[in-house]
C-alpha positions as CSV (number, residue, x, y, z in Angstrom):
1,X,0.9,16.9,-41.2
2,X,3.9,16.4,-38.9
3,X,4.8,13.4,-37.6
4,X,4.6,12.4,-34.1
5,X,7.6,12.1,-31.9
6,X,8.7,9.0,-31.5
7,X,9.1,7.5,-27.5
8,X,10.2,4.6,-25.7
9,X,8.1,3.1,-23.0
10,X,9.9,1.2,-20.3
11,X,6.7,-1.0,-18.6
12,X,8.2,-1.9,-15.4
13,X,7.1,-5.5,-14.4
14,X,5.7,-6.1,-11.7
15,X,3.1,-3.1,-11.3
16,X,-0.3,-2.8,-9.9
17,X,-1.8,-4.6,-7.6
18,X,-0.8,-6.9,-5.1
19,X,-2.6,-10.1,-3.8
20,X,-3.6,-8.1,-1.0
21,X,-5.4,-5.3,-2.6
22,X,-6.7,-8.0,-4.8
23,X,-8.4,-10.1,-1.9
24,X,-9.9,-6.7,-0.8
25,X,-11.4,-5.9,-3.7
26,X,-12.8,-9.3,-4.2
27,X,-14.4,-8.9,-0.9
28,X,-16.1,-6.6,-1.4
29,X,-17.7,-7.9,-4.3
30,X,-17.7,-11.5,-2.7
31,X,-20.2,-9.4,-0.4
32,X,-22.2,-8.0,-2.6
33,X,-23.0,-10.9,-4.4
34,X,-23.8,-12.9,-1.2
35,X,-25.7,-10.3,0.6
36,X,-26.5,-8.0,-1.6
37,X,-26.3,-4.2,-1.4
38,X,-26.0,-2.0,0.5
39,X,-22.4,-3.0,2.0
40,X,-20.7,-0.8,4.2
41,X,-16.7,-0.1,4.0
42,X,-14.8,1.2,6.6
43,X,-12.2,3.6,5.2
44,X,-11.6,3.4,1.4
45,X,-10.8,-0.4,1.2
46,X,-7.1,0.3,-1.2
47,X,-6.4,3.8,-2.0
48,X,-7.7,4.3,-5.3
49,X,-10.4,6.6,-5.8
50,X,-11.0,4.8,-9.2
51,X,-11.5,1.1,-7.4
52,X,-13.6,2.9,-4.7
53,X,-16.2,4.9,-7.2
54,X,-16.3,1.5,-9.0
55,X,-17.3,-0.6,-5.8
56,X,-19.5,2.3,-5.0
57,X,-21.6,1.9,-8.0
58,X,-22.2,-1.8,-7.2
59,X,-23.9,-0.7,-4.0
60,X,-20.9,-0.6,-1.5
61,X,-20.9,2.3,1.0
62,X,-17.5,4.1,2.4
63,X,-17.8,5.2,5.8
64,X,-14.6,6.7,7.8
65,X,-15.9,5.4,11.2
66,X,-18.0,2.6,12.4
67,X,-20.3,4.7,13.9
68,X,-21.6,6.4,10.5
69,X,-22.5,2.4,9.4
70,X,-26.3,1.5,10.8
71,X,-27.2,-1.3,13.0
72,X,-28.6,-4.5,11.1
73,X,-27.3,-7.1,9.5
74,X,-25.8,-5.4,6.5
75,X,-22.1,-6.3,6.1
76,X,-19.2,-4.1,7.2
77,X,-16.2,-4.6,6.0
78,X,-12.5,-3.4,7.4
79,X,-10.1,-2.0,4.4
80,X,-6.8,-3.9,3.6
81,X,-5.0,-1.7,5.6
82,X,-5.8,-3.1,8.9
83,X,-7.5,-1.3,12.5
84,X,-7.2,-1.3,15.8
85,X,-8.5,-3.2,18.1
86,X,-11.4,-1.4,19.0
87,X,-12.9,-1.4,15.8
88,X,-13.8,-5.0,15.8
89,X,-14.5,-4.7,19.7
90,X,-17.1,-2.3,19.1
91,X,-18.4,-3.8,16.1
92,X,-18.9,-6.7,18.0
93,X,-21.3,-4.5,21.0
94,X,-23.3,-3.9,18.6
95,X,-23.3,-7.3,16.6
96,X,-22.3,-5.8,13.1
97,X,-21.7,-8.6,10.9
98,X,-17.9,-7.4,10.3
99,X,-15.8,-8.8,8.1
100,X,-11.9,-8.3,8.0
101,X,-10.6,-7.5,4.7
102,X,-7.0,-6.7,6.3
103,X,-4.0,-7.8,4.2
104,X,-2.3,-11.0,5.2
105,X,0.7,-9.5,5.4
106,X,-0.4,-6.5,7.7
107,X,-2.2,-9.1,9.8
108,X,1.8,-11.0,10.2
109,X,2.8,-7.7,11.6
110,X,0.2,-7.1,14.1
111,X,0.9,-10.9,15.4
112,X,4.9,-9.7,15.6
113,X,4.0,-6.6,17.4
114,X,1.6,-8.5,19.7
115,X,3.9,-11.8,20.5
116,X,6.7,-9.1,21.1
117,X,4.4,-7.4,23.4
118,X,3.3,-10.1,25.0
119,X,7.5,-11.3,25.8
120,X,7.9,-7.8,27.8
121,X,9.5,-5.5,24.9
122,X,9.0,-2.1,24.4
123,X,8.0,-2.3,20.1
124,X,9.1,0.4,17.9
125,X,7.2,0.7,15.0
126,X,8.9,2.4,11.7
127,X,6.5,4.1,9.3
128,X,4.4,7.2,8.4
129,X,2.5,8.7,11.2
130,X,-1.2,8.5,10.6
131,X,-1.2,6.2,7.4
132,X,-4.3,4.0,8.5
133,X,-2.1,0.9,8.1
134,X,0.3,2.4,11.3
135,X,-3.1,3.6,12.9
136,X,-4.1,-0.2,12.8
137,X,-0.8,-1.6,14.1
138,X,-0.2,0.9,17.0
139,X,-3.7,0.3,18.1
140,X,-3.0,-3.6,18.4
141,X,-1.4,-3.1,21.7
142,X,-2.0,-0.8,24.7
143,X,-1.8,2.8,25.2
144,X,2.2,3.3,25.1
145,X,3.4,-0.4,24.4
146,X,4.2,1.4,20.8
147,X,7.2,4.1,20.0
148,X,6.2,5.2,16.4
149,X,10.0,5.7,14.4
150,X,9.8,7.5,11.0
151,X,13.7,8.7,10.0
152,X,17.2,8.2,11.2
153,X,16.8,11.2,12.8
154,X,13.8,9.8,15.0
155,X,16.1,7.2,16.3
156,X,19.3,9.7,17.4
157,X,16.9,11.2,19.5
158,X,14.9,8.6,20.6
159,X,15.1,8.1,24.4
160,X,13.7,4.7,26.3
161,X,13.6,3.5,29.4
162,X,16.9,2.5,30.8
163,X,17.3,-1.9,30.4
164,X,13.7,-2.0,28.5
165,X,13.6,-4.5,26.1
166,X,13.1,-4.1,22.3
167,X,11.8,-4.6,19.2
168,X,10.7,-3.5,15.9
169,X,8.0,-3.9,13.0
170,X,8.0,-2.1,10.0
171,X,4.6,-0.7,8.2
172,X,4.6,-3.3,5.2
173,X,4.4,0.0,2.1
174,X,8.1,1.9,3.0
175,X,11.1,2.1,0.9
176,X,13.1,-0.5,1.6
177,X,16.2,1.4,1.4
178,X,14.6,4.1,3.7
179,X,13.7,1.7,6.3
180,X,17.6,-0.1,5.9
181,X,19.1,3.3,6.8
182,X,16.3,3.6,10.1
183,X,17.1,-0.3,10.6
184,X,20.7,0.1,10.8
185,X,20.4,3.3,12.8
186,X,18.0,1.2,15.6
187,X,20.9,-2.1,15.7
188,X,23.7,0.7,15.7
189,X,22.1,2.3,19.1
190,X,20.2,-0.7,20.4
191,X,22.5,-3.2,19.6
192,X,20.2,-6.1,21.6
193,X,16.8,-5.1,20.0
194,X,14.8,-7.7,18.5
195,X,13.3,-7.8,14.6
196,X,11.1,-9.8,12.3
197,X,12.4,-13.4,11.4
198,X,11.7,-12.1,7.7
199,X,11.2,-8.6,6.7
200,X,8.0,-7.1,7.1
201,X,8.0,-5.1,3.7
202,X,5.9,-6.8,1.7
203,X,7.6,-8.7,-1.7
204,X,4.9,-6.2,-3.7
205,X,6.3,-3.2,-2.6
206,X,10.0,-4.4,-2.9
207,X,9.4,-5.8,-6.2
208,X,7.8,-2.7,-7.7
209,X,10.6,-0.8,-6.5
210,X,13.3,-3.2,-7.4
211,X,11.7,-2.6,-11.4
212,X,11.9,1.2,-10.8
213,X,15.4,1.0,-10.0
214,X,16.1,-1.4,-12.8
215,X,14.1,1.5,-15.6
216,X,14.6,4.9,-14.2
217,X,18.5,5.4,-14.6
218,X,17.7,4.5,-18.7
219,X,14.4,7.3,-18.9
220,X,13.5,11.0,-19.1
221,X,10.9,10.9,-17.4
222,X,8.6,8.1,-15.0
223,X,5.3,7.9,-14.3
224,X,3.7,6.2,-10.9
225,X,-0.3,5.5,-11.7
226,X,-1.5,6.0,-8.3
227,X,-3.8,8.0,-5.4
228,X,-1.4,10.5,-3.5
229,X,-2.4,9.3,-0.2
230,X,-1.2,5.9,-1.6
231,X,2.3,5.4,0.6
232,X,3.7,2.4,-1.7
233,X,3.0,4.7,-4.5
234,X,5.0,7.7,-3.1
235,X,7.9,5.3,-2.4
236,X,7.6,4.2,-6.4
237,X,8.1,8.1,-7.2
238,X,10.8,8.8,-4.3
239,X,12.6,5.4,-5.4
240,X,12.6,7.0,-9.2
241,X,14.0,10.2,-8.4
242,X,16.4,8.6,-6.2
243,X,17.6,6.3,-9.0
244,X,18.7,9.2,-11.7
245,X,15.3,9.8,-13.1
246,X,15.3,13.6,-14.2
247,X,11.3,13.6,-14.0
248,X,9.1,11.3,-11.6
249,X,5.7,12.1,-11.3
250,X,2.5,10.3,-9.5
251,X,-0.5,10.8,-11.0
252,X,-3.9,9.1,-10.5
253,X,-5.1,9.4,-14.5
254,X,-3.9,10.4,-17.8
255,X,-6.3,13.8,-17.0
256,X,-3.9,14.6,-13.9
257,X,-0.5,14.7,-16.7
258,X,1.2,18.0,-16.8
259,X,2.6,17.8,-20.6
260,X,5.1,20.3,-20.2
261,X,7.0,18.3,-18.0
262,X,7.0,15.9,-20.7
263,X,7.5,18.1,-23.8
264,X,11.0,17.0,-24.7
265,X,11.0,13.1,-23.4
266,X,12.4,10.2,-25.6
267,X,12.2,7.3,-23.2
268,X,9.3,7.0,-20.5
269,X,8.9,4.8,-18.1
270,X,5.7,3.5,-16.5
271,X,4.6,1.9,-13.1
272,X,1.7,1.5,-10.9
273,X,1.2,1.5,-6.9
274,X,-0.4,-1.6,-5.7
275,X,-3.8,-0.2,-5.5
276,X,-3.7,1.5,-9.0
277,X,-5.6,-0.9,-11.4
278,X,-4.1,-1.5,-15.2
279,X,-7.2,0.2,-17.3
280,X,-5.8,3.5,-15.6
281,X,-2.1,2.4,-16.8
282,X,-3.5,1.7,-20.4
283,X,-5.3,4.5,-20.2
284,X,-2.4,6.8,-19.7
285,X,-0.3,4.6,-22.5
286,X,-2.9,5.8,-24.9
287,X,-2.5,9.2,-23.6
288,X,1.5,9.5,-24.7
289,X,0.0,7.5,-27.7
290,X,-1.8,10.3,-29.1
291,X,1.3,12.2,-28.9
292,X,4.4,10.3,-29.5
293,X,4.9,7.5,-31.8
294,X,4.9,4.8,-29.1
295,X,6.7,1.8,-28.9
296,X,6.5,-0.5,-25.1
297,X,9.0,-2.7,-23.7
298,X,7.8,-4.3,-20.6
299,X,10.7,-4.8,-18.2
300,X,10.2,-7.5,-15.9
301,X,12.5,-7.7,-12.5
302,X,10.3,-10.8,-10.6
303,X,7.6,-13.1,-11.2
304,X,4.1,-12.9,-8.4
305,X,2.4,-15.8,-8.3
306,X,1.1,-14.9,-4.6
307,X,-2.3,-15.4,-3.6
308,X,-4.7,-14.9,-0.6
309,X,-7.7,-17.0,-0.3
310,X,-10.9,-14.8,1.0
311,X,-12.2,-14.9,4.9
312,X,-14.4,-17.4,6.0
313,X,-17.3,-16.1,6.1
314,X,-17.5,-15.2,2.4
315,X,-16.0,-18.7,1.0
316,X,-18.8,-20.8,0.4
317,X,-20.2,-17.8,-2.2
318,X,-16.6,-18.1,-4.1
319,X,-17.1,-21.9,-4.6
């Protein structure tokens, strides 16, 4: 019998989920326990089929729109990503007993948007157009209070009314060199406009792709566990290629691997999006494992000891 190959995993440290998809999980399930199925989700609440299908089996229901949840006093509960304004307005017409799983740190953003809105300025928004997190940011403010900016290229073209004032907010899940080069571009051509006291990239995102950078020059090939409508997970491959990785792939389980591309690999490295749970990371370690000789080295670029305590309404049930 031959033996198997032998391969080098790089584990990049941090990985996985952030304290904000954590506290949306948990509330979820906070819910559930509380008020007992069925509880009703409004857009997947991370994007990770396997967390959803999970919840789902514990009784939660995923709706797109508000209007697909019944009246009554079941639970609904808005996704980490954030919403408009209008979602909780007309959960509130019809007294829904909403709860707002939103990320913290999406929540700073919409408070920058608004307080920048609220001082006169015309606010530019860079990220990905129709990612529900810039649905939910754009939708803070009035019709037209918010440019949406995704590339340099946006910004050379970019016309506004003559003496307007400005700002900008960033969607919290972009590469953060990406959103330099668009940041640079805005201060180059607006050279008054107004930004975040602190950047609004969250330290998940940066971190995971600060441990990219740190593992991909040194491998073959790179895996990102994570959902393809995940944006933080896209960056993770992007950042990979970017850094001198020969093959970066995103996939959401060891079923999804295309073992050609990794036929002839000797060191592979391995991350996850901030929505892709670890079982699904182990899970594609024991795939390679049943075909190389494996050996893991966890590389670790930053320590996360953030946490987000859950919404009011559901604390007394996490006591």
């Amino acid at each position: 019998m031959s033996a198997k190959p032998p391969l080098k995993v790089l584990l990049c440290a941090p990985r996985g989920f952030c304290a904000g998809v954590v506290r949306a999980i948990d509330v979820v399930e906070a819910a559930l326990k509380r008020f007992g199925p069925p509880v009703y989700v409004r857009h997947e609440i991370v994007h990770n089929r396997y967390v959803v299908d999970a919840l789902k089996a514990k009784g939660a229901v995923f709706v797109e729109e508000l209007d697909e949840a019944p009246d009554g006093d079941a639970p609904v509960i808005f996704s980490a990503h954030g919403v408009a304004k209008s979602v909780p307005e007309a959960a509130r017409a019809r007294n829904l007993f909403a709860i707002d799983a939103t990320c913290p740190l999406v929540t700073k953003v919409h408070r920058e948007a608004e307080a920048h809105h609220k001082r006169g300025r015309l606010v530019l928004l860079i990220g990905h157009a129709g990612h529900p997190e810039v649905v939910g940011t754009m939708g803070q403010l009035p019709q037209g209070a918010v440019m949406l900016v995704e590339t340099e290229g946006d910004v050379a073209t970019l016309e506004v009314p003559d003496g307007r004032d400005l700002a900008y907010v960033t969607q919290t899940t972009l590469s953060v060199d990406d959103t330099a080069g668009v940041v640079a571009a805005l201060k180059a051509k607006f050279p008054a406009i107004h930004g975040p006291h602190k950047e609004d990239i969250c330290y998940a995102t940066t971190n995971r792709q600060e441990a990219v950078k740190r593992v991909a020059p040194d491998c073959d090939g790179l895996i990102v566990v994570g959902a393809q409508n995940s944006s933080n997970s896209q960056r993770l491959r992007e950042v990979a290629e970017r850094a001198g990785c020969p093959t970066a792939r995103l996939v959401a389980r060891a079923s999804d691997i295309d073992w050609s591309e990794f036929a002839a690999i000797s060191t592979l490295g391995i991350t996850a999006g901030a929505s892709a749970p670890e079982v699904l990371v182990e899970e594609i370690i024991d795939a390679f494992a049943e075909r190389y000789e494996v050996t893991v080295e966890t590389v670790s670029t930053a320590d996360e000891s953030v946490f987000f305590p859950l919404p009011r309404e559901l604390r007394p049930a996490a006591e």
